[in-house]
Each structure stands twice: as structure tokens, then as C-alpha cells.
C-alpha positions as a LaTeX table, in Angstrom:
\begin{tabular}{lrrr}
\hline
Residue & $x$ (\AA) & $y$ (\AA) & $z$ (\AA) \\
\hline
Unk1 & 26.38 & 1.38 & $-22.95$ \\
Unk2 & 27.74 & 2.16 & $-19.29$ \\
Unk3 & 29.93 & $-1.42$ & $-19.81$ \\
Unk4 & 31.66 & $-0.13$ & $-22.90$ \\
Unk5 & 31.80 & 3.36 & $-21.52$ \\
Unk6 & 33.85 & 2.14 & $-18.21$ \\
Unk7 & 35.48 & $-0.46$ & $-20.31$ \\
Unk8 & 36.84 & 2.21 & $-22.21$ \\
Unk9 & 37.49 & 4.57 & $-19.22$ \\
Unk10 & 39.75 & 1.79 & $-17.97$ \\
Unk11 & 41.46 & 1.43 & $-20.89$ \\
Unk12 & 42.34 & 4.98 & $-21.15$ \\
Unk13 & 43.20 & 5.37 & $-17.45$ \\
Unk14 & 45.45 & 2.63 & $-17.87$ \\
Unk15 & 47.15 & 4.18 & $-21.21$ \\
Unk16 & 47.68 & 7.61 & $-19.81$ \\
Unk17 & 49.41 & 6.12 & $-16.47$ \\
Unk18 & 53.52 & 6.80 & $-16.04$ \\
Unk19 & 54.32 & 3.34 & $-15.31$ \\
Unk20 & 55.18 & 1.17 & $-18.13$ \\
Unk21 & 52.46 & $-1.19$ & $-19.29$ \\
Unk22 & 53.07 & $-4.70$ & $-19.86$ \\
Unk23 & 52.76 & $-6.21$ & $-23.41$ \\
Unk24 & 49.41 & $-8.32$ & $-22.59$ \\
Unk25 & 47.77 & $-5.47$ & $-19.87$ \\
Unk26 & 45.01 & $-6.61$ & $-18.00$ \\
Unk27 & 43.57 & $-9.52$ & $-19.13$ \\
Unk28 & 38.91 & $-9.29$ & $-19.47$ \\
Unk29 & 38.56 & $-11.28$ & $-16.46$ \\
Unk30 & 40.53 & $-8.51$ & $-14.42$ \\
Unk31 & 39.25 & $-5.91$ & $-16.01$ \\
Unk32 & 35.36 & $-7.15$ & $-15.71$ \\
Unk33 & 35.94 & $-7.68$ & $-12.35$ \\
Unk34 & 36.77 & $-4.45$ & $-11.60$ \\
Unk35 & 33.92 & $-3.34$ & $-13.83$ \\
Unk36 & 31.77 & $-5.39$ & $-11.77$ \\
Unk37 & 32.67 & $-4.01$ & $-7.91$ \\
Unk38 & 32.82 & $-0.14$ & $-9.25$ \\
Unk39 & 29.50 & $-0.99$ & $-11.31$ \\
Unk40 & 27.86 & $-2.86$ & $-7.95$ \\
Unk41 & 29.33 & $-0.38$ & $-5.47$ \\
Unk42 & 27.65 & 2.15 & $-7.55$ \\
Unk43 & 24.31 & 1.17 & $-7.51$ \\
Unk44 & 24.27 & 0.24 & $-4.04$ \\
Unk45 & 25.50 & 3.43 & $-2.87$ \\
Unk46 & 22.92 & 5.49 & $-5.27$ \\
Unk47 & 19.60 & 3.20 & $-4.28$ \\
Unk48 & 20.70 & 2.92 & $-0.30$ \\
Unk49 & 21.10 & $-1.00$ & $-1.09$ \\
Unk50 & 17.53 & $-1.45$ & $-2.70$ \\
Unk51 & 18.61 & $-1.39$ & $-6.41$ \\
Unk52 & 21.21 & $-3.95$ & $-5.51$ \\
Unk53 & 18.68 & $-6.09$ & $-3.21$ \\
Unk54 & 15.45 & $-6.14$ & $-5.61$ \\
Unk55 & 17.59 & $-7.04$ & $-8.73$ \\
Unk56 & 20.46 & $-9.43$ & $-7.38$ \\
Unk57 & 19.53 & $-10.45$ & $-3.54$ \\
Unk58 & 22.99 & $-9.15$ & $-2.27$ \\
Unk59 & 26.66 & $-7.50$ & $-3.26$ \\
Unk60 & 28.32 & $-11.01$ & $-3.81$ \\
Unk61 & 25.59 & $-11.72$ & $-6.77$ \\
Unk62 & 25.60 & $-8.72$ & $-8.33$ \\
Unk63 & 29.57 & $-8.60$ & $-8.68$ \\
Unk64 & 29.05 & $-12.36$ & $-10.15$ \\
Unk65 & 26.59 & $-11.74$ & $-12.40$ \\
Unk66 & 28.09 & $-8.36$ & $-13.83$ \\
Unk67 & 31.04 & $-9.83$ & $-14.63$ \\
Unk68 & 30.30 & $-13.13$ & $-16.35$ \\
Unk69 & 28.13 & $-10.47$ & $-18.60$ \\
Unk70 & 31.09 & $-8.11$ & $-19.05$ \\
Unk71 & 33.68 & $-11.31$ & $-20.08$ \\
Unk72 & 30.38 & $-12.93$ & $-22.44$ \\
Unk73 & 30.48 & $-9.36$ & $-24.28$ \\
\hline
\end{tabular}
């Protein structure tokens, strides 16, 4: 649910921006990857690091794995 809901949040963001878009946008990869370090950064600043730690060992892993699940779905 929070993927699709920040999925969607960058979508918008990016729609409602002055610049002009380019005809393809970002591409999934981009867009899960910044997913990924907003999504990671998020629960390591809300858990002090220990959410992050117990689930994924470190930052690096928990980018990684968050975003080959974001470009799978």
C-alpha cells in the first residue's frame, strides 16, 4: 500500500511540476530507486537505525531490496 501510495505521489509531483515533461518520464528503475532511499531513509530515521538493522543488516540492503520489489510489482 505505502509503494503504490508514493508511487503515485511521485507521479503526481512530477505532473504538477512547471517544467515540461519528457514523452517517456522517468523510467521504474528511477523511480523505484527513489522509492527505495525515501522509503529506507524513512524507516531508519523513525526506528533510530533498528528497523533498518533487524530487517535488512544495513542502508545499502535495504535500498537493494526495496527496489528490486518496487520494479517486480
Amino acid at each position: 500500500m505505502h509503494r503504490q501510495l508514493s508511487l503515485a505521489l511521485i507521479t503526481l509531483l512530477a505532473a504538477c511540476s512547471d517544467e515540461v515533461a519528457s514523452p517517456s518520464g522517468p523510467t521504474a528503475a528511477q523511480a523505484c530507486d527513489a522509492f527505495a532511499r525515501a522509503d529506507c531513509a524513512r524507516r531508519d530515521a523513525c526506528s533510530n537505525g533498528f528497523a533498518v538493522r533487524r530487517a535488512y543488516g544495513d542502508l545499502a540492503t535495504c535500498e537493494q531490496r526495496v527496489r528490486d520489489a518496487c520494479v517486480t510489482s
